[in-house]
BANUTI-375701 format. One record per residue: x, y, z of N, C-alpha, C in turn. Coordinates in steps of 0.2 Angstrom, whole numbers, plus 5000, padded with zeros to 4 digits. Example, Ala and Ser with C-alpha at 12.3 -4.5 7.8 and 13.67 -1.06 7.14 Angstrom:
% BANUTI-375701
506649725039506249785039506649845039
506449895035506849955036506450005039
% end
This chain:
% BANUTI-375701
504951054943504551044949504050994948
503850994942503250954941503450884940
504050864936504350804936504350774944
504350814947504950794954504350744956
503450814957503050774959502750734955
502950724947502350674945502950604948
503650604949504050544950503650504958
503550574961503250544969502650494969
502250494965501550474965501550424960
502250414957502250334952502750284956
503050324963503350274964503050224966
502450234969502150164973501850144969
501650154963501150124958501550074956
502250114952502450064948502950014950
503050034956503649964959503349934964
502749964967502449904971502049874968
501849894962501349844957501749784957
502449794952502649734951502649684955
503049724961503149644967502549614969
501949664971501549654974501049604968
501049604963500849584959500949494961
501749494960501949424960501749394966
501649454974501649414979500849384979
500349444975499749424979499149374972
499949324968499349294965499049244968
498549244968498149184972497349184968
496949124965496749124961496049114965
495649174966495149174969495149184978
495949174979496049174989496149244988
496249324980496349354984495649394985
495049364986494249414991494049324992
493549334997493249274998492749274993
492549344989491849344985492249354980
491849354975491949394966491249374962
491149394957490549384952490449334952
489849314953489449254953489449234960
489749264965489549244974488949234975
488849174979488149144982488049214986
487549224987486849284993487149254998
487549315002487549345006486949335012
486649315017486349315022486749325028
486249395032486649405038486049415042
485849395047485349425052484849435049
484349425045483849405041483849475037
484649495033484649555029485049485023
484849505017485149465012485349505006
485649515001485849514997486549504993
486649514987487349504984487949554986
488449534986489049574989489349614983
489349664983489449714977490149704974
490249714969490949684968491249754963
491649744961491949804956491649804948
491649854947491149874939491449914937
491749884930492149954925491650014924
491149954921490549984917490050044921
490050004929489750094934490250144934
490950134932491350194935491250234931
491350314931491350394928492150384925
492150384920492450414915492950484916
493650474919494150544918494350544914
494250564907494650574901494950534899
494750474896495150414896495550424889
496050394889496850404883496750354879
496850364873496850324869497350244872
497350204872497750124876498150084870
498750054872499150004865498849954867
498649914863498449854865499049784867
498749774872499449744875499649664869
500249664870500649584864500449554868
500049484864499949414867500649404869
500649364876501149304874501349254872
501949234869501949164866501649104869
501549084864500949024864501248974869
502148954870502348924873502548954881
502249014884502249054888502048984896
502548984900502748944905502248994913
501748974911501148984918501348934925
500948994929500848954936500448944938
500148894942499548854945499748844951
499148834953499448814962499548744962
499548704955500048634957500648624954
500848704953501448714952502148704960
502448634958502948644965503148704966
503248694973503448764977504048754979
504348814974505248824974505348824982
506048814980506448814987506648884990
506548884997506748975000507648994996
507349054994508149064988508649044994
509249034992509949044997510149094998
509849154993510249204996510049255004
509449225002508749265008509049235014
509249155015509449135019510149175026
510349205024511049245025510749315027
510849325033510649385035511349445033
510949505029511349555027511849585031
512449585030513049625037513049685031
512949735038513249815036513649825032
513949865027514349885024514849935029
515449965025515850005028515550075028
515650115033515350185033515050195039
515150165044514950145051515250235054
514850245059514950335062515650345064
516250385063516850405064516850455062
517150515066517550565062516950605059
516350595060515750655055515550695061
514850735060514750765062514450725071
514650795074514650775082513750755081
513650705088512950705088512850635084
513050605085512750535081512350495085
511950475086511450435089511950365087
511850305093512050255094511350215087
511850175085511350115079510850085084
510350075081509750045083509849965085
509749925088509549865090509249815084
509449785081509249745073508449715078
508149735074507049685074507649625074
507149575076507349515075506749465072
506949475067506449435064506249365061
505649325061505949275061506149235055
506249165057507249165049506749145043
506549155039506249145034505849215032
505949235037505249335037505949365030
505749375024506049425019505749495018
505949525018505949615019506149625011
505849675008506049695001505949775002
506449805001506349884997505849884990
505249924990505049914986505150034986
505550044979505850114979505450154974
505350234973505150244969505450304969
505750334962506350384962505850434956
506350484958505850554957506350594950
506750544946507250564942506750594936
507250644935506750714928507250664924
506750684917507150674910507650674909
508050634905508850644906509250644912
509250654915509550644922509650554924
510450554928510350484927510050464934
510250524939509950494947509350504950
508850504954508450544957508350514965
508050564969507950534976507050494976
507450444981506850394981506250414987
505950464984505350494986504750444988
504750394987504250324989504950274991
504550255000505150185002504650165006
504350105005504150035005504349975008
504349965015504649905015503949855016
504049805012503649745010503749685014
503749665022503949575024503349565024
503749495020503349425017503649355021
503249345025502949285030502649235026
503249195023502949125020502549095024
502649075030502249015033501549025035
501449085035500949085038500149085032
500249125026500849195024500549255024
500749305025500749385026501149415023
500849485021501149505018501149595023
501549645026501549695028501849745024
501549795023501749865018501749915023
502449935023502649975028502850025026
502450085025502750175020503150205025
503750225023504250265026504150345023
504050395028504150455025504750465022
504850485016505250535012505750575016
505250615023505550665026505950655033
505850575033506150535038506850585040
507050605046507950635048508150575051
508650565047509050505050509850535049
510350465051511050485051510850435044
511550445043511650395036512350405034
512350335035513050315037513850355034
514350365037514850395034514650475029
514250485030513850565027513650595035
513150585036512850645042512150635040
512050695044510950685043510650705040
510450695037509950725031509150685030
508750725025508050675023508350595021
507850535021508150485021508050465013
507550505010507550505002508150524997
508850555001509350574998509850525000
509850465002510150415004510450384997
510050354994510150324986510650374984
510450424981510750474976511450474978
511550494986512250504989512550424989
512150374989512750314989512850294981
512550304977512650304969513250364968
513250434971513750474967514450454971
514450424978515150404980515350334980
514850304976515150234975515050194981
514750204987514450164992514550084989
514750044991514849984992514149964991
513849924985513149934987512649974981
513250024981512850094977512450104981
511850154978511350174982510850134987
510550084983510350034989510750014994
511450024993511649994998511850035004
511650115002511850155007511250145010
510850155008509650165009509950095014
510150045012509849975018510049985023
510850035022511350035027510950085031
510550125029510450195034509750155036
509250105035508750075036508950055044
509449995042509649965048509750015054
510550045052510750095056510050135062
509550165057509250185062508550175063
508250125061507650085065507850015065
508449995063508449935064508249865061
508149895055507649855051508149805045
508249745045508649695039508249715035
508649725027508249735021508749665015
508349615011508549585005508549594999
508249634998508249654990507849714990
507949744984507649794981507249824973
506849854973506649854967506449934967
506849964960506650034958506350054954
506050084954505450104946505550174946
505650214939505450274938504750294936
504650344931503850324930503750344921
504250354917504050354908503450304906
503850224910503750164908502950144913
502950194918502350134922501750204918
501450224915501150264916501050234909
501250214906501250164900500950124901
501150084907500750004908500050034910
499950094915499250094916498750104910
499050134904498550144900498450084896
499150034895499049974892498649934893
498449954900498049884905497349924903
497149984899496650014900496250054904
496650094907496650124913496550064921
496150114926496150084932495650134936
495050074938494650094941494750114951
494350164953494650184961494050214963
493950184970493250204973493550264977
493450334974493650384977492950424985
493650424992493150424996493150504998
493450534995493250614997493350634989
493150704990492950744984493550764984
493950794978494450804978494650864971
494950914971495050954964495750974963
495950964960496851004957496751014951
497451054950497551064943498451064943
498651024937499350994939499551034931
500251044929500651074923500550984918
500250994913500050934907500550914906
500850844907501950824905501550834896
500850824894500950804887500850874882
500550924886500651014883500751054888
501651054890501551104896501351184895
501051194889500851254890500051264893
499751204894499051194895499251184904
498751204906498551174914498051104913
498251064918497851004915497151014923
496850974923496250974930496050904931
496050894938495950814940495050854944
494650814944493850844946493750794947
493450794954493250724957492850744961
492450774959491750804964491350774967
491350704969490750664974491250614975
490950574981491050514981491050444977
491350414975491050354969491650314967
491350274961491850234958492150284951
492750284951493050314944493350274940
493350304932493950254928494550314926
495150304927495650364926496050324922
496150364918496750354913497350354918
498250354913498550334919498650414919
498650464915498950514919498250564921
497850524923497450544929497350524935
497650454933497950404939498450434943
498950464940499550484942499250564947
499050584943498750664945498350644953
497950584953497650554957498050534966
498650514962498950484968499450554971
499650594967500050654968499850684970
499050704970499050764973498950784982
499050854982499050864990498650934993
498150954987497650984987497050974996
497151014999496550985003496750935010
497450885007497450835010498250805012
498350775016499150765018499450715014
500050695016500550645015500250575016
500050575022499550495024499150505019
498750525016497950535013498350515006
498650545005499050534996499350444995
499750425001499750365002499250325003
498750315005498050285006497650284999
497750344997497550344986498050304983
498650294983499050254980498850204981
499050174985498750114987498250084982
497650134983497050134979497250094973
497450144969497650144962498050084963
498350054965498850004967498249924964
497849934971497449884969497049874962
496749914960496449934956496949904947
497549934948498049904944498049814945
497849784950498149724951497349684948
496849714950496149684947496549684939
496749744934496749744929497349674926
497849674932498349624928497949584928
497449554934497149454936496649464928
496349514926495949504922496349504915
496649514914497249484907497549434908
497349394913497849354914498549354914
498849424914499449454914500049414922
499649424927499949384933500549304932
499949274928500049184927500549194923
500749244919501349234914502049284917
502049284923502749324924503149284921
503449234924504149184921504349224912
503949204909504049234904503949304900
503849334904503949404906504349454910
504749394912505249434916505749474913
506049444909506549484905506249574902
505749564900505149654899505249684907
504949644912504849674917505649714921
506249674919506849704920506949774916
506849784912506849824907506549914909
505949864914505449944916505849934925
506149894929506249894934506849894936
507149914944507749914943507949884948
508049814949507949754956508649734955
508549694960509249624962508949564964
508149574962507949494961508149454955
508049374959508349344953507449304951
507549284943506649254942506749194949
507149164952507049104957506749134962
506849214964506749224970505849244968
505749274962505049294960504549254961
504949184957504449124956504249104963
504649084969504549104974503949134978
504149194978503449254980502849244978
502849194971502149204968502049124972
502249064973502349034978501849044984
502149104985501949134992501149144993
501049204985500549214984499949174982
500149104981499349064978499349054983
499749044991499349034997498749085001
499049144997499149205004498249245002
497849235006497249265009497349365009
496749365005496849465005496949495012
496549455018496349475026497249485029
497549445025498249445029498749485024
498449535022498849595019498949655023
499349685028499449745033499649785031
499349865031499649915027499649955034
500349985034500650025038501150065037
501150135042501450205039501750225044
502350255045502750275051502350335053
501950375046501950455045501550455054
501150425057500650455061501150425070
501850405068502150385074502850415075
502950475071503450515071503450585073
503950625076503750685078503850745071
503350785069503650825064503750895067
504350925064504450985065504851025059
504951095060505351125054506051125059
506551125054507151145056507751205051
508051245054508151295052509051255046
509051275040509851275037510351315036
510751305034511351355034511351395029
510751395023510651405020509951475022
509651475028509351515032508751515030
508451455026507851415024507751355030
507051345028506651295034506551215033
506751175034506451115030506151085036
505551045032505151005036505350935037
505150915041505750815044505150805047
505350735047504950705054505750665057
505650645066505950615068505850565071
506250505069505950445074505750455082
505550445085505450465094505350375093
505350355103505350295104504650265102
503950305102503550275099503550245091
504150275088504150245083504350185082
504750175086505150115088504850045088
504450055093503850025098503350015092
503150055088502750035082503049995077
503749995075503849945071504149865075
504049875079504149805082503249745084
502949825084502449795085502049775079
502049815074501649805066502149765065
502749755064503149715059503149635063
503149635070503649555075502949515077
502249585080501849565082501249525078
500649465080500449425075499849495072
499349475065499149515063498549535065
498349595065497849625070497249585071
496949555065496349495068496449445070
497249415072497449355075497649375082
497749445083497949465088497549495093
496949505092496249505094495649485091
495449435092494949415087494249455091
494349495095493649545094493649595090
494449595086494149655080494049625075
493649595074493049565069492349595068
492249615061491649665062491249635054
490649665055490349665049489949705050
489549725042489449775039488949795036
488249825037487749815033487549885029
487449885022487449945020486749945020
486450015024485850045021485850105021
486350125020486550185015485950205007
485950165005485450185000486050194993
486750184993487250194989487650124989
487550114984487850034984488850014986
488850074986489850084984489850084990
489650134996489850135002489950085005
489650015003489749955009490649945009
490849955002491449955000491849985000
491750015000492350095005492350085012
492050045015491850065024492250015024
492149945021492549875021493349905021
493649945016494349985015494549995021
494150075023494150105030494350065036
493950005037493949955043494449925039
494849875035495449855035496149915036
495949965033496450025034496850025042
496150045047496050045053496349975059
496349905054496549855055496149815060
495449825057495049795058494749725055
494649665054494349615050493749625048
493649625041492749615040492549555037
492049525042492149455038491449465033
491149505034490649505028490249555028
489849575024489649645020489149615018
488449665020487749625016487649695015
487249705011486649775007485849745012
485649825013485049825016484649875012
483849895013483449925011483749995017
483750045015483750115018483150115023
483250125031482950125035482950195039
483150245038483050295040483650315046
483650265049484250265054484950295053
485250325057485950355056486650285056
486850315054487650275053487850245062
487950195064488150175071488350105075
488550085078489150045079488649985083
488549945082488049875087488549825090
488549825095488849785099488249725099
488349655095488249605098488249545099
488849545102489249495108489749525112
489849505116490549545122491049565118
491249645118491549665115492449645117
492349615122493049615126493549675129
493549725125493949775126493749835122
493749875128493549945127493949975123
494549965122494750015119494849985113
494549925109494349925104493849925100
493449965105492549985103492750045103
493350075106493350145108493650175098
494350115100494550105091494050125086
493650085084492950075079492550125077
492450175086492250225084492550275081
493150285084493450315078493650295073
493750265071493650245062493250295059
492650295058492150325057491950395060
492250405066492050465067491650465072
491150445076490650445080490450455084
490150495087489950505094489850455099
489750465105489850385109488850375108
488450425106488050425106487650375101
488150345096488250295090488250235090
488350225097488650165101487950105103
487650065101487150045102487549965107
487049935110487149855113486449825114
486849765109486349745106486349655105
486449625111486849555111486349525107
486449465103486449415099486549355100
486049285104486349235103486649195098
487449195099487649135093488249185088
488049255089488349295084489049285083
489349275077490049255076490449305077
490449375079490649445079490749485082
490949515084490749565091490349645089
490449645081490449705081489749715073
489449755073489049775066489049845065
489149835059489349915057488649955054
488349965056487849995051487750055048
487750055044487750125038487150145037
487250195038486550245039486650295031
486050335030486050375025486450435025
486650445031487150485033487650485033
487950435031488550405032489050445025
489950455029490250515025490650445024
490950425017491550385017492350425018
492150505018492850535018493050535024
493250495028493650485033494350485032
494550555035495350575034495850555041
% end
């Protein structure tokens, strides 16, 4: 049981690291600030924009680390005047279903979904994470990810599929959609496993998929300690105790008793994103992610990023894709264009119905199922333009007088989470005032102030108006000493 959960909590670390890696190099485009940023001035509050700090994080037991091999001196880097590859041909070609189309199975099939239509250059990636125990050669992909990547613009959306999704899947019947892989690898599905997983994607939301990438987790729990752990500004307090993979006769304990910056080892890292102590499936995804980024500060600081090309061959090794390096070189392409503000993170979990349903087995299991809101959400996260271009009154800034320097930086998180734009974060002196929301300039739409409030949680009584000649924003966030960053 413990493998099963430590595979769930590395699937997004370790195979969205990679991709995500390649997509989001940009050198300096990915924050508008970093160390050495000129002061900050906002409405006569000024100071430095906080940035990340190994050296303030708390220490979880850190593991001895290998020190990572230089690469070869003749090691072939990118720059952003490196020409920009050609859109692969394969991308070009929209995927046709395989054979396995509904016949003959269980009565009850839902009619196939309507294909998004997306537009001809938009590439969608399976980014997969499997739950396979030792020895074993299959396992169900407990992490699925779909990743579209919008050169033109370019954007990047991360769209978490639950695990417990009920779908049909194709030439089988219904089941979880995490059991799709295993069952098109044991019948030889055309495709093998991914190719059932894209076929059951399509089949029932509708969704084209181009490639894929799978990671187990021996090797990625390796790389976090390589890179020397990984820093995360944890926003609630949080406590478990997991079975040690390194002395299963011991109880291991993850202890995260306040809010703040931590440094975790990976298999604290790992204990991190797994657990469900206290908190859901969305909340676990939202810490991953965490850990996600946090991995990514670590590659840009090795310079690890700049030298894929010549790292690709290792990288096959711990991954299990159908990317070719032209398609990769490509992404990274992508990524010296692509701005942090146009990364969307998006989760079905909170647009689907959940219920138990009874087996034959005269056991319960839990599903979510698509309803049409679900539907209606993936055409709109995935087709519609990105939230700050799609209303430029969700534009907010952020002033910390909280009295805690980290807070400014978890509320930034929060409000992009929530798909809000933050164009800028100042630190203020502590004024005794509570946490609450300043309107000022016309808000344009109520139910985007209404939005905001909830983010944060606030009573309407929170709500301040407060116009501003000239103000570039409609909205200021002000953090009070009061202020909780565990917003669940």
């Amino acid at each position: 049981m413990f493998i099963r959960w430590f595979g769930k909590a590395l699937a997004l670390i370790g195979f969205v690291m990679i991709i995500q890696s390649l997509i989001w190099m940009s050198y300096g485009v990915m924050t508008s600030r970093g160390p050495g940023s000129p002061m900050d001035t906002l409405n006569g509050v000024e100071g430095p924009v906080p940035t990340r700090s190994p050296e303030a994080a708390r220490t979880i037991q850190p593991t001895a680390t290998a020190t990572p091999t230089p690469a070869p001196t003749a090691t072939r880097l990118l720059s952003p005047a490196t020409p920009t590859p050609a859109f692969p041909a394969r991308w070009a070609i929209t995927p046709t279903p395989r054979p396995g189309a509904p016949g003959g199975g269980p009565e009850g099939i839902p009619e196939p979904r309507p294909l998004l239509s997306f537009p001809p250059k938009r590439v969608n990636l399976l980014l997969l994470g499997s739950d396979r125990r030792p020895g074993e050669r299959l396992g169900r992909t407990d992490t699925i990810i779909l990743a579209s990547i919008d050169p033109d613009e370019p954007s990047v959306r991360l769209l978490g599929i639950p695990r417990d999704l009920w779908v049909y899947i194709p030439g089988w019947g219904f089941n979880k959609i995490n059991t799709a892989y295993v069952h098109g690898e044991l019948t030889h599905y055309p495709g093998g496993g991914y190719g059932l997983l894209q076929d059951t994607l399509r089949y029932n939301l509708g969704l084209t998929v181009h490639g894929y990438a799978l990671v187990d987790f021996d090797g990625m729990r390796t790389i976090i300690d390589t890179l020397g752990g990984v820093d995360v500004n944890v926003r609630c307090p949080l406590y478990d105790v997991f079975p040690d993979p390194d002395n299963p006769a011991i109880t291991g304990t993850l202890s995260l008793p306040t809010p703040g910056r931590y440094h975790l080892d990976g298999k604290h890292a790992l204990w991190y994103m797994r657990s469900r102590h206290s908190t859901g499936d969305l909340d676990r995804s939202r810490r991953q992610q965490q850990v996600l980024e946090g991995l990514l500060d670590r590659l840009r600081e090795g310079g690890w990023l700049l030298r894929v090309p010549s790292l690709w061959s290792g990288i096959r090794q711990t991954v299990q894709t159908d990317l070719g390096l032209d398609e990769v070189l490509w992404m990274a392409s992508v990524g010296l264009r692509l701005d942090r503000s146009r990364i969307a993170r998006g989760w079905l979990h909170s647009v689907v119905d959940s219920r138990r349903i009874s087996t034959t087995t005269e056991s319960e299991l839990f599903i979510y199922l698509p309803t049409e809101q679900t539907y209606s959400y993936l055409e709109r996260f995935l087709l519609g333009p990105l939230p700050s271009r799609a209303s430029p009154v969700a534009r907010v800034e952020v002033i910390n007088a909280s009295g805690n320097s980290l807070y400014g930086e978890m509320a930034v998180e929060i409000l992009r989470e929530a798909g809000f734009e933050v164009v800028r974060m100042a630190e203020a002196a502590p004024d005794g005032r509570p946490t609450r929301v300043i309107v000022i300039s016309p808000p344009g739409s109520l139910s985007t102030t209404q939005a905001l409030m909830r983010t944060f949680r606030l009573p309407s009584s929170r709500l301040e108006v407060s116009p501003e000649p000239g103000a570039e924003v409609p909205y200021r966030v002000w953090l009070g000493s009061d202020f909780n960053p565990c917003v669940r």
